[in-house]
ZADO-1210 file (C-alpha; in nm, 4 decimals, padded with zeros to 6 digits):
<atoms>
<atom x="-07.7181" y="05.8917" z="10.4793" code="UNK" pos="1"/>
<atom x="-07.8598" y="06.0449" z="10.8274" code="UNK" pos="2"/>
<atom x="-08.1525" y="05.8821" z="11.0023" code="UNK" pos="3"/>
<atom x="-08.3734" y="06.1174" z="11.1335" code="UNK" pos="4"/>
<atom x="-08.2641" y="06.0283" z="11.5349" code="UNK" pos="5"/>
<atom x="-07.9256" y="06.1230" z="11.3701" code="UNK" pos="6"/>
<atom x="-08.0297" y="06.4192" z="11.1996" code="UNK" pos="7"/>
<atom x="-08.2600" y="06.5432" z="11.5652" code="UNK" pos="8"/>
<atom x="-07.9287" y="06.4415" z="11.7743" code="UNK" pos="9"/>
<atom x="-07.7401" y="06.6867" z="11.6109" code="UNK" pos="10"/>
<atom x="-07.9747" y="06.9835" z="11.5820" code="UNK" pos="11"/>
<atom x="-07.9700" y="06.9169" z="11.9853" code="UNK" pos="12"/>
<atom x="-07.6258" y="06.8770" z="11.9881" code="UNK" pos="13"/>
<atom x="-07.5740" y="07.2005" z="11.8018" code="UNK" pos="14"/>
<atom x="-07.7702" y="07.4341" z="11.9960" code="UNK" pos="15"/>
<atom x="-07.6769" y="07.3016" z="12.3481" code="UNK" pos="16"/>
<atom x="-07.3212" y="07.3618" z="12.1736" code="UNK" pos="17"/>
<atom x="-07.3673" y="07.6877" z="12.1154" code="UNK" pos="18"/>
<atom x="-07.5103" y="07.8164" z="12.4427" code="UNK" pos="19"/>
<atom x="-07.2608" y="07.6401" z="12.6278" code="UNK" pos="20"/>
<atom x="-06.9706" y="07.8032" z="12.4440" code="UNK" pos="21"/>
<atom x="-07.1659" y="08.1749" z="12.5083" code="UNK" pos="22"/>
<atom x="-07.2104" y="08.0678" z="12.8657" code="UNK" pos="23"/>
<atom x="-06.8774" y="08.0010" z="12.9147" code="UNK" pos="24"/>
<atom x="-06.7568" y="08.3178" z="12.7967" code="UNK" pos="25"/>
<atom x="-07.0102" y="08.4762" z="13.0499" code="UNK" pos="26"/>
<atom x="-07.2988" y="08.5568" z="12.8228" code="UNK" pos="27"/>
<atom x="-07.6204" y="08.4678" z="12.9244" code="UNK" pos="28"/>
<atom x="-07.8282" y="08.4342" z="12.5661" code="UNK" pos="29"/>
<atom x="-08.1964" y="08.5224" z="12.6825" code="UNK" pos="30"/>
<atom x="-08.0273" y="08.8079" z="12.8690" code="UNK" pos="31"/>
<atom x="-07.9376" y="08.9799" z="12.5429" code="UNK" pos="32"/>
<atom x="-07.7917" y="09.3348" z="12.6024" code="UNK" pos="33"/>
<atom x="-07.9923" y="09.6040" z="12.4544" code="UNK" pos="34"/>
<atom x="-07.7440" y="09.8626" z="12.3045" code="UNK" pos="35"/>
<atom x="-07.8041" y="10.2395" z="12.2368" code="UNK" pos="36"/>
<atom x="-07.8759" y="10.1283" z="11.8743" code="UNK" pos="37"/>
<atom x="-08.0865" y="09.8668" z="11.9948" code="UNK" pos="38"/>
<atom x="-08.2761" y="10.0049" z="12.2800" code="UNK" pos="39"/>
<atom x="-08.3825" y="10.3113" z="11.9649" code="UNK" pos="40"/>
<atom x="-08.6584" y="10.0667" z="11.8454" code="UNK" pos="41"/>
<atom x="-08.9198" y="09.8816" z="12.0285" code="UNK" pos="42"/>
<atom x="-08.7355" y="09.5697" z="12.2485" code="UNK" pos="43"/>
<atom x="-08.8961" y="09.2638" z="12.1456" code="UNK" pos="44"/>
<atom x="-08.8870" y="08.9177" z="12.0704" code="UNK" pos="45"/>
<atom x="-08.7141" y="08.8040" z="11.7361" code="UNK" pos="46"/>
<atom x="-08.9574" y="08.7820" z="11.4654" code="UNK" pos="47"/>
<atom x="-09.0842" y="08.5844" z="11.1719" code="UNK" pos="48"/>
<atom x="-09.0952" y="08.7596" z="10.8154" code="UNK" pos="49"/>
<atom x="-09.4725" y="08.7662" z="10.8836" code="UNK" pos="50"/>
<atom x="-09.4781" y="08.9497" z="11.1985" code="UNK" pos="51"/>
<atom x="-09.5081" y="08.6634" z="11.4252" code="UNK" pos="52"/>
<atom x="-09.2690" y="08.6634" z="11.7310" code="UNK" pos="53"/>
<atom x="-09.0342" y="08.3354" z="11.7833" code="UNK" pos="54"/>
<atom x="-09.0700" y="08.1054" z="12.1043" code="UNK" pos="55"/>
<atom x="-08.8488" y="07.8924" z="12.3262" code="UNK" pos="56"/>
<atom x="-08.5228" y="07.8207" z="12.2694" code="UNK" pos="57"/>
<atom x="-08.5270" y="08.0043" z="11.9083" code="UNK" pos="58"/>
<atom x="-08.5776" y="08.3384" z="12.0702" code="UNK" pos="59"/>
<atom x="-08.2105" y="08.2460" z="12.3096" code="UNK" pos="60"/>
<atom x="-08.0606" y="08.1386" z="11.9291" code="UNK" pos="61"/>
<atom x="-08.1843" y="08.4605" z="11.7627" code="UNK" pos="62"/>
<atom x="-08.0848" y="08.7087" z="12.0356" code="UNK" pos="63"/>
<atom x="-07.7367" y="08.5488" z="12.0453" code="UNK" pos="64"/>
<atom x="-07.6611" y="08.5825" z="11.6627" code="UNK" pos="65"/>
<atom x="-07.8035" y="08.9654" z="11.6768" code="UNK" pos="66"/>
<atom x="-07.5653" y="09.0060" z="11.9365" code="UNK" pos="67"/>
<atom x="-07.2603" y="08.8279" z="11.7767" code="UNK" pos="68"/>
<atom x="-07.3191" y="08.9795" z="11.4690" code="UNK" pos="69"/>
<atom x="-07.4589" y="09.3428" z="11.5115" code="UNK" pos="70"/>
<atom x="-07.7965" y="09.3304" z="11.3689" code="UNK" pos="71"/>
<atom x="-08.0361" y="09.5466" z="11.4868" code="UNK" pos="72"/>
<atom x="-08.3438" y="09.4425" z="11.2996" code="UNK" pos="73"/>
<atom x="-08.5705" y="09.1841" z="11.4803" code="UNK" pos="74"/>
<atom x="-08.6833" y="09.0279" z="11.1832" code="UNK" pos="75"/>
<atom x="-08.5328" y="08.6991" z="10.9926" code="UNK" pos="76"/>
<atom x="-08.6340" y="08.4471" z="10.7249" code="UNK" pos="77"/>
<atom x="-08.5801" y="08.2015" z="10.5355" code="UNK" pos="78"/>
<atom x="-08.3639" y="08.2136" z="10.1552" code="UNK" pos="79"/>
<atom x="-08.7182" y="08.1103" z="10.0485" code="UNK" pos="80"/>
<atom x="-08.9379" y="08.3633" z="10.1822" code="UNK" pos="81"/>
<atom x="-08.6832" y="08.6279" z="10.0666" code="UNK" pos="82"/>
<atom x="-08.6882" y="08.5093" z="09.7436" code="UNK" pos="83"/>
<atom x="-09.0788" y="08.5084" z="09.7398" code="UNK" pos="84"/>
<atom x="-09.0743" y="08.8800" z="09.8130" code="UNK" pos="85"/>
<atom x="-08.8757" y="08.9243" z="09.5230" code="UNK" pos="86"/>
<atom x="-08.5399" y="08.9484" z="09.7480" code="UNK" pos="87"/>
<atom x="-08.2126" y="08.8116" z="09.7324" code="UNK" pos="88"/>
<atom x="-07.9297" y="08.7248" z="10.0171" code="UNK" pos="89"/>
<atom x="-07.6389" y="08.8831" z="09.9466" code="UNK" pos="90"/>
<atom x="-07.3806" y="08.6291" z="09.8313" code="UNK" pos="91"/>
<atom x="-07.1558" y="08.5241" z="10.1068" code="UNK" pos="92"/>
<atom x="-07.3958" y="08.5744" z="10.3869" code="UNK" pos="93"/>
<atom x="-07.4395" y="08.3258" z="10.6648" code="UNK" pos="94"/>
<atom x="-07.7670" y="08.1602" z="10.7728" code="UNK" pos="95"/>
<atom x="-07.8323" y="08.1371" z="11.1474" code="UNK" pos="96"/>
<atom x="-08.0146" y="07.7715" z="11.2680" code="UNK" pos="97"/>
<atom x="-08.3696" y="07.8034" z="11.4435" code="UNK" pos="98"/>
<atom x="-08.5562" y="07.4537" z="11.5173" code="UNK" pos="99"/>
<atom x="-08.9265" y="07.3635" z="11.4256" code="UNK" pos="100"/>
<atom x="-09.0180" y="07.0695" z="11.6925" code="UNK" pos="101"/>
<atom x="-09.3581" y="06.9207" z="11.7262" code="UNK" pos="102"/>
<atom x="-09.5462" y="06.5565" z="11.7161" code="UNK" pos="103"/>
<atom x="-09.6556" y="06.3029" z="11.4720" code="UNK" pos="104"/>
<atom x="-09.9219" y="06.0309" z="11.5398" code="UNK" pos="105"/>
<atom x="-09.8094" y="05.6750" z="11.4457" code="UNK" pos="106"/>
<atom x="-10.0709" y="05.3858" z="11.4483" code="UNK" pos="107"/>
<atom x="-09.8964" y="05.0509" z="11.5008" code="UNK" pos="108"/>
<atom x="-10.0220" y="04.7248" z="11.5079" code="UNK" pos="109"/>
<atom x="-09.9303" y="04.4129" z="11.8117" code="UNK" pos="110"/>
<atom x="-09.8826" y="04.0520" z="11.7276" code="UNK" pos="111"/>
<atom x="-10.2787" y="04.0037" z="11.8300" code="UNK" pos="112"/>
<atom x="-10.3926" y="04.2349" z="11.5409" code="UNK" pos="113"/>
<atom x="-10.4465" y="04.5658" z="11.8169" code="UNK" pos="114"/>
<atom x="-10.4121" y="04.8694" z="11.7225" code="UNK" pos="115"/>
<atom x="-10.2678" y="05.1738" z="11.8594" code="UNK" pos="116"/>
<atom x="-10.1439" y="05.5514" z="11.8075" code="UNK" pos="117"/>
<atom x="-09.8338" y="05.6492" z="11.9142" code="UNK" pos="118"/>
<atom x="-09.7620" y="06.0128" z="11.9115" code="UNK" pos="119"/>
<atom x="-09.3389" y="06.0248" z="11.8046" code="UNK" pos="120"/>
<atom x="-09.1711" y="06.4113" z="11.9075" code="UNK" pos="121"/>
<atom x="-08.9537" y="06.5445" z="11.5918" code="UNK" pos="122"/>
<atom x="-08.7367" y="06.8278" z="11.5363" code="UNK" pos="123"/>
<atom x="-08.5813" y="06.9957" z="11.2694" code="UNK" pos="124"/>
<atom x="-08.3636" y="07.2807" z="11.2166" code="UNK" pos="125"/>
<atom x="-08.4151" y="07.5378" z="10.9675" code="UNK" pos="126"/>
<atom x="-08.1568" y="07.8152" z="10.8426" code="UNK" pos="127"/>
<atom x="-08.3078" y="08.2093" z="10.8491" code="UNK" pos="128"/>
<atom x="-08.1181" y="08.5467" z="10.7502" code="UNK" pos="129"/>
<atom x="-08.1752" y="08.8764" z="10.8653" code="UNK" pos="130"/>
<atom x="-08.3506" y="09.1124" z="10.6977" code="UNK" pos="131"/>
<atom x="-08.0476" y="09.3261" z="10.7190" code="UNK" pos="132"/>
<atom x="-07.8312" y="09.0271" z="10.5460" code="UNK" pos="133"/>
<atom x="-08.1149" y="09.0703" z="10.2406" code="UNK" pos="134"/>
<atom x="-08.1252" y="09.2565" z="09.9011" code="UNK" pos="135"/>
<atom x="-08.4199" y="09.4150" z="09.7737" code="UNK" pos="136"/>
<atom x="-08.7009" y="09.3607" z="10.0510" code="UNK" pos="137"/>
<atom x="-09.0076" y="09.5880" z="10.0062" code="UNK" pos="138"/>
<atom x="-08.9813" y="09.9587" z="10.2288" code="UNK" pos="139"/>
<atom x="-09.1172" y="09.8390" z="10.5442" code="UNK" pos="140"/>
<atom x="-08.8838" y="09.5281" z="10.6039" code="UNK" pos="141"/>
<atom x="-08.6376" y="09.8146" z="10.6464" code="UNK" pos="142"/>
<atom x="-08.8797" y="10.0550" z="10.7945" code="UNK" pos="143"/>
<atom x="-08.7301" y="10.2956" z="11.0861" code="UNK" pos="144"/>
<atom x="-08.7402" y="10.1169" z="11.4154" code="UNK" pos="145"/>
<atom x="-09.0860" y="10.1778" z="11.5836" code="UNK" pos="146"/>
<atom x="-08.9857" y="10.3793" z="11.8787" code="UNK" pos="147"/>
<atom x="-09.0509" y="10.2439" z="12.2273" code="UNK" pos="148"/>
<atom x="-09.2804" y="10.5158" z="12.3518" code="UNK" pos="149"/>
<atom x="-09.2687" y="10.7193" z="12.6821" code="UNK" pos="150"/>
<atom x="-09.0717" y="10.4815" z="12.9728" code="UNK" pos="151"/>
<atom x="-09.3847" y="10.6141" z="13.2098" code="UNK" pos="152"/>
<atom x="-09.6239" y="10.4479" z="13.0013" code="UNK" pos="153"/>
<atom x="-09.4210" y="10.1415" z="12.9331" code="UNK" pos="154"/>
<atom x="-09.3990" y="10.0814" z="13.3143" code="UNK" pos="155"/>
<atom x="-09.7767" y="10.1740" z="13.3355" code="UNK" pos="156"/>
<atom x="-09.8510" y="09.8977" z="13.0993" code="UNK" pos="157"/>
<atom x="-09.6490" y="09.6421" z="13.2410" code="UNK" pos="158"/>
<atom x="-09.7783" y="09.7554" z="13.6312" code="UNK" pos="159"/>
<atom x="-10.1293" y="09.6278" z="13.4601" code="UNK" pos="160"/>
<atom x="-09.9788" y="09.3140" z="13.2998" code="UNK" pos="161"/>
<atom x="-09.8585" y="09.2155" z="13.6560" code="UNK" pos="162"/>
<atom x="-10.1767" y="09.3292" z="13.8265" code="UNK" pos="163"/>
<atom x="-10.3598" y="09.1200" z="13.6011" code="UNK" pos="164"/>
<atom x="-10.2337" y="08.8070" z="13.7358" code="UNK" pos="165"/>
<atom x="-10.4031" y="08.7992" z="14.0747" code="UNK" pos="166"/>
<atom x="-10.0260" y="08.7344" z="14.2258" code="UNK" pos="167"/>
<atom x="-10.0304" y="08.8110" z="14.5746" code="UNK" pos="168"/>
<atom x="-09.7053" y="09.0835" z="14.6053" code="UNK" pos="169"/>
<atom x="-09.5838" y="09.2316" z="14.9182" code="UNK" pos="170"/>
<atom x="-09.2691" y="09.4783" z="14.9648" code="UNK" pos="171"/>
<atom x="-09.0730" y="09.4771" z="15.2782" code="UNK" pos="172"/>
<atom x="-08.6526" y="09.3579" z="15.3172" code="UNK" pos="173"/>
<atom x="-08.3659" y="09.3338" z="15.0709" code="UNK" pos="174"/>
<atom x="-08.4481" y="09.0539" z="14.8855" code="UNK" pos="175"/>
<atom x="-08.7195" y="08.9273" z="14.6229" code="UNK" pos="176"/>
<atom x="-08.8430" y="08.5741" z="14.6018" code="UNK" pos="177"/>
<atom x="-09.1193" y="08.3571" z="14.5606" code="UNK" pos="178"/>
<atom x="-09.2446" y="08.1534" z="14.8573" code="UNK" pos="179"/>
<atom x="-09.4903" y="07.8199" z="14.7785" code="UNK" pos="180"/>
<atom x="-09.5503" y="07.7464" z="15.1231" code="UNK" pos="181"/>
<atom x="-09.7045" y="08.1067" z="15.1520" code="UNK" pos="182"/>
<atom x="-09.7738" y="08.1413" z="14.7485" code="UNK" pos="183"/>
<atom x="-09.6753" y="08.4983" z="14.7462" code="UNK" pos="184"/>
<atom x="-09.3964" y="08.6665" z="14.6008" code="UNK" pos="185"/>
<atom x="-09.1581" y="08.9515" z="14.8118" code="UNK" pos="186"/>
<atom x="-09.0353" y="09.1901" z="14.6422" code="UNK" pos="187"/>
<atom x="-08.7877" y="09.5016" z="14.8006" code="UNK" pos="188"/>
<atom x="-08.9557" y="09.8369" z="14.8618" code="UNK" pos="189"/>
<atom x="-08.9792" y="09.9833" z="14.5024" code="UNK" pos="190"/>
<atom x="-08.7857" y="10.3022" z="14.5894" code="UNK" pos="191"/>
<atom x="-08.4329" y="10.0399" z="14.6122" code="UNK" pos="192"/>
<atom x="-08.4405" y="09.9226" z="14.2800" code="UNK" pos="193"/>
<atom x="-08.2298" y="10.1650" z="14.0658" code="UNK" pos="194"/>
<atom x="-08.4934" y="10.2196" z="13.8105" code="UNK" pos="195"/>
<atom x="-08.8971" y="10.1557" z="13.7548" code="UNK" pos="196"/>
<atom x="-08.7594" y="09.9047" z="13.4674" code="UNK" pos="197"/>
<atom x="-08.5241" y="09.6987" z="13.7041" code="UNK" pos="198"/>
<atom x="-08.8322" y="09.6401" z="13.9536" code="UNK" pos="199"/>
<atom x="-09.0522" y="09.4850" z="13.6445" code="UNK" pos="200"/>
<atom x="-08.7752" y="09.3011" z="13.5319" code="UNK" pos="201"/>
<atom x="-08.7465" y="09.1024" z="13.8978" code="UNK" pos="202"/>
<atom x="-09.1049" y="09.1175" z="13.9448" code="UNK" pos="203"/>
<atom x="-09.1340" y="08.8948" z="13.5751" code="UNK" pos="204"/>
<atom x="-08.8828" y="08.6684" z="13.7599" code="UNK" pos="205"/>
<atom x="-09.0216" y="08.6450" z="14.0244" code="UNK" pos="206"/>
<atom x="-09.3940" y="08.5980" z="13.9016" code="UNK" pos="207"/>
<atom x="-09.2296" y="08.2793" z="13.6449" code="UNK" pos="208"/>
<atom x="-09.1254" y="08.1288" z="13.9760" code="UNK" pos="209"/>
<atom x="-09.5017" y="08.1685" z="14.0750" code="UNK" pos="210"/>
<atom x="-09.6578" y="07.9859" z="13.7701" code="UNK" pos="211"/>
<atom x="-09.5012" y="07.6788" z="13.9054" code="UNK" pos="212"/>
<atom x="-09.7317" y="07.6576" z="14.2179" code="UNK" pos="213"/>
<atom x="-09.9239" y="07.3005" z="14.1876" code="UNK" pos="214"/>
<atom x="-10.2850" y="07.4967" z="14.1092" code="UNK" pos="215"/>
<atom x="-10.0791" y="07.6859" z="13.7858" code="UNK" pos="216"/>
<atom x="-09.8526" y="07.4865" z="13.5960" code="UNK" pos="217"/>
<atom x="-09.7398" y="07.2635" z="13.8484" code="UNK" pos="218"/>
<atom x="-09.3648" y="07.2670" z="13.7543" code="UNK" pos="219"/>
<atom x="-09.1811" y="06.9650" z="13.8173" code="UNK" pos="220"/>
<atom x="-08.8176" y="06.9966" z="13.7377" code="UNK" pos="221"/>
<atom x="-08.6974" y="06.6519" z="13.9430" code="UNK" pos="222"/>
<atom x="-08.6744" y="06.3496" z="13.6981" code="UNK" pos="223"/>
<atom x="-08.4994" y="06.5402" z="13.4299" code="UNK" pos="224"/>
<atom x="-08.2411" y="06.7757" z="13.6391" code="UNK" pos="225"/>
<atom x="-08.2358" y="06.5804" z="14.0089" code="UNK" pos="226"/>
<atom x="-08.0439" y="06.7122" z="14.2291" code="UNK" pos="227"/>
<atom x="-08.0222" y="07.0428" z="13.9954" code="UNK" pos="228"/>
<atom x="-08.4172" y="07.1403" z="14.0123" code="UNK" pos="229"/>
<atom x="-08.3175" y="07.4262" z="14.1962" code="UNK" pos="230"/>
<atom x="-08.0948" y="07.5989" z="13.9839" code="UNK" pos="231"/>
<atom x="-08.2831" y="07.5122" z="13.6762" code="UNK" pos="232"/>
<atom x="-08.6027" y="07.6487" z="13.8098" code="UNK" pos="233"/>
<atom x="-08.3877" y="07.9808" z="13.8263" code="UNK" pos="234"/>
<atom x="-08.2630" y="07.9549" z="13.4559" code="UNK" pos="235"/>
<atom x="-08.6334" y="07.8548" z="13.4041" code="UNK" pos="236"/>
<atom x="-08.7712" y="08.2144" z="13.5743" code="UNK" pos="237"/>
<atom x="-08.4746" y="08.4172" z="13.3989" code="UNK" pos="238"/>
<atom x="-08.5544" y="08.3021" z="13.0686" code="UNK" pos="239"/>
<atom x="-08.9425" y="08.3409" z="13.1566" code="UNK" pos="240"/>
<atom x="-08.8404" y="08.7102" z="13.2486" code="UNK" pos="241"/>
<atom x="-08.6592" y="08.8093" z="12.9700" code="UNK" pos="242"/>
<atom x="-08.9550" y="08.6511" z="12.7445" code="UNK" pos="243"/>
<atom x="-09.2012" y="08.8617" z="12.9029" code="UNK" pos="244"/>
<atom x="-08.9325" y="09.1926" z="12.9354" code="UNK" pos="245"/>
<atom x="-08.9107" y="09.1889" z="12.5709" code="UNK" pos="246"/>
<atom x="-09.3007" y="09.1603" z="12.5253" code="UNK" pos="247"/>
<atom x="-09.3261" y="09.4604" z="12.7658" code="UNK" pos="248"/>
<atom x="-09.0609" y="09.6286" z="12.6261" code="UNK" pos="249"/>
<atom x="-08.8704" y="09.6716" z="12.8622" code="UNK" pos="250"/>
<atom x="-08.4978" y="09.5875" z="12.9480" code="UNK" pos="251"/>
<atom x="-08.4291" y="09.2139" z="13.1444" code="UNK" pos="252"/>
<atom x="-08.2505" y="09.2301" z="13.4519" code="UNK" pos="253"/>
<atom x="-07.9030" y="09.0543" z="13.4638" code="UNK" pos="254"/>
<atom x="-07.9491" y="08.8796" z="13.8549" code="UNK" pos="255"/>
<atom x="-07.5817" y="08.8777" z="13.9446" code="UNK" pos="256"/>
<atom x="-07.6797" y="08.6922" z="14.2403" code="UNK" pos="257"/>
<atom x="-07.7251" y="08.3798" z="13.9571" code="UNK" pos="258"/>
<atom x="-07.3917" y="08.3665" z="13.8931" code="UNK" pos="259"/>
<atom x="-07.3333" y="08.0651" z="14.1352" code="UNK" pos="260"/>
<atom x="-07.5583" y="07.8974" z="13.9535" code="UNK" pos="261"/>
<atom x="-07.3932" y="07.9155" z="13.5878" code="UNK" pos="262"/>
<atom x="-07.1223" y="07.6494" z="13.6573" code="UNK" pos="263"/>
<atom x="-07.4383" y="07.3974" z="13.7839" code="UNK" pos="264"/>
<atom x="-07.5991" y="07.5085" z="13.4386" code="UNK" pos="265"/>
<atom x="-07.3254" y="07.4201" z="13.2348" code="UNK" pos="266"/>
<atom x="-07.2736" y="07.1145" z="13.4221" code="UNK" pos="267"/>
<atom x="-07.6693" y="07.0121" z="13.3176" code="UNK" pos="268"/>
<atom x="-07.5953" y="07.1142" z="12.9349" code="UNK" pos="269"/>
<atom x="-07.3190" y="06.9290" z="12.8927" code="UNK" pos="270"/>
<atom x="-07.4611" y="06.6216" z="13.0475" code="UNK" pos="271"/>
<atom x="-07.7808" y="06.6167" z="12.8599" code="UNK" pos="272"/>
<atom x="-07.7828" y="06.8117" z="12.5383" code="UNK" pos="273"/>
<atom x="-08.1931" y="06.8467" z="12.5630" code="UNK" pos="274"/>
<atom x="-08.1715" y="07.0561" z="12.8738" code="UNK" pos="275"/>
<atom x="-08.1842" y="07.4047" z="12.7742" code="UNK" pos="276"/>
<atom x="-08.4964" y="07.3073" z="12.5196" code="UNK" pos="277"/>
<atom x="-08.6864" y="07.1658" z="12.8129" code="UNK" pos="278"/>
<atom x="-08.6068" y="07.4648" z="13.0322" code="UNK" pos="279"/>
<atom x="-08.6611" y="07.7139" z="12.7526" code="UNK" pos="280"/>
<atom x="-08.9902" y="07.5595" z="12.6827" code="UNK" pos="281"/>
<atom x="-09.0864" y="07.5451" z="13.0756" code="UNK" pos="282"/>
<atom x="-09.0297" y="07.9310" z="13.0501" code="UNK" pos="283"/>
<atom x="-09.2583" y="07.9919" z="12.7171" code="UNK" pos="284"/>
<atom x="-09.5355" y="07.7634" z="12.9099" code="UNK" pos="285"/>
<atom x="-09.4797" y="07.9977" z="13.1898" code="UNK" pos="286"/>
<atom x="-09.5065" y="08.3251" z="12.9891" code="UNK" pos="287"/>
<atom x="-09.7847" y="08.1691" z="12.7778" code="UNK" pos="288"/>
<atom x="-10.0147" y="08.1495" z="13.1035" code="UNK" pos="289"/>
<atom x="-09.9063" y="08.4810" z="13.2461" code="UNK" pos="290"/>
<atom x="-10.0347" y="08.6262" z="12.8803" code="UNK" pos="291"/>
<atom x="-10.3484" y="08.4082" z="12.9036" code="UNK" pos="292"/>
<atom x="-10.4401" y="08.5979" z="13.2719" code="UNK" pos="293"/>
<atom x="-10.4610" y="08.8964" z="13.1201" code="UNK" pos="294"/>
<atom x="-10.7724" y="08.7851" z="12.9034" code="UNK" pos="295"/>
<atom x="-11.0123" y="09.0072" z="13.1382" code="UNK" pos="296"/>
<atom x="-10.7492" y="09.2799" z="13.1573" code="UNK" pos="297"/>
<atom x="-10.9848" y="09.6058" z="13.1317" code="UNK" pos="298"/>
<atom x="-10.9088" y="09.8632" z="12.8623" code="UNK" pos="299"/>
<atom x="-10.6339" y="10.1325" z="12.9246" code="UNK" pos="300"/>
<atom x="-10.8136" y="10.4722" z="12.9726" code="UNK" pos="301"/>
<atom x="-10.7622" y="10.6679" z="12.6543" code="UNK" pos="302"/>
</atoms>
């Protein structure tokens, strides 16, 4: 019988798997590509039966089986919930593994009679279908895909989510980046990116790399990655990008000037299989407190 550490181990073990064997056939999971099927409904982030969208590392796990496997619906469950909606998976279908993680509190006692709480991390993984591997859902589980609305107003809504952050952006050069000493971000005039989408897509990059500025979430990547903080700062910002891309609904960027970098993030992966869920969560902190500045966002104009 598995112990639990057993039992955690391998739900690390087989995700970290998994996005090692897509990255080494050049697919970058939280970059999912958004096909002409696809790109008909609203983009977003996978979602629960209920509505609710998935986080961290389950939204890389998610995008990757849609991809794999052709689904175009965002929306999964569990054999379970299915079955509590009166539904059925169709015999033969596969489940795809999401993880629940969070903390208990143990209290424990010393040789001199002391107590004390100890809070112990736990994780474990769950199997979900899609809605289109399911029989007899009710109408609006298969419901035409919402359609994304006009691009101008997409990019006008995102333009406000950026705004909305206080960021200090300035244009100028060829290149975008984020600069600590200076805590501003540089982005290339607008009129060089090939499309309004492509500049929000590097300007969510660019603005994850910002929420790790020591008065924000004071990101420190050293005593887990070393001497690979760099480049997982940059898997950090293009996970944190396509989290907030597919809120906006719009397309992420692929940054082909990353690639140098995916041989230094396999290297991390396969050296410690809990990598990719601390980097994926350090990108869901980082979209979590871009969302939260938008709390005094004024109303769009009707």
């Amino acid at each position: 019988m598995k112990t639990s550490t057993q039992t955690r181990t391998d739900v690390y073990s087989r995700v970290t798997s998994k996005i090692i064997a897509d990255l080494e056939k050049g697919v970058r999971p939280w970059q999912r590509p958004w096909n002409a099927e696809q790109a008909a409904g609203r983009i977003s982030r996978p979602l629960r039966h209920n509505g609710t969208p998935y986080r961290g590392v389950n939204i890389l796990l998610l995008w990757c089986e849609a991809q794999e496997k052709g689904y175009s619906a965002p929306v999964w469950m569990t054999f379970k919930q299915a079955q509590q909606l009166g539904a059925t998976v169709r015999k033969g279908e596969h489940g795809s593994l999401v993880v629940f993680a969070d903390r208990f509190t143990k209290t424990e006692t010393d040789q001199q009679g002391q107590e004390s709480a100890r809070e112990i991390p736990f994780m474990k993984g769950f199997t979900v279908f899609n809605v289109e591997q399911i029989d007899g859902l009710p109408p609006n589980y298969h419901a035409k895909p919402q359609e994304p609305g006009e691009p101008v107003a997409r990019i006008a809504e995102a333009e406000r989510f950026f705004d909305a952050t206080g960021a200090t952006v300035q244009h100028g050069g060829n290149q975008a980046f984020y600069a600590p000493a200076r805590d501003l971000v540089q982005m290339p005039p607008r009129e060089s990116f090939k499309d309004a989408e492509s500049y929000c897509a590097i300007l969510a990059h660019e603005l994850t790399h910002w929420t790790s500025h020591p008065d924000r979430l004071a990101r420190e990547l050293g005593k887990r990655f070393g001497d690979r903080a760099y480049a997982a700062e940059e898997l950090i910002a293009e996970m944190g990008s396509a989290f907030l891309c597919a809120d906006l609904g719009i397309a992420p960027e692929v940054r082909e000037d990353h690639t140098a970098y995916l041989a230094c993030w396999l290297d991390v992966m396969k050296a410690d299989s809990r990598a990719i869920f601390a980097a994926a969560s350090q990108a869901q902190r980082a979209a979590d407190y871009l969302h939260r500045l938008q709390d005094d966002l004024p109303a769009a104009e009707a």
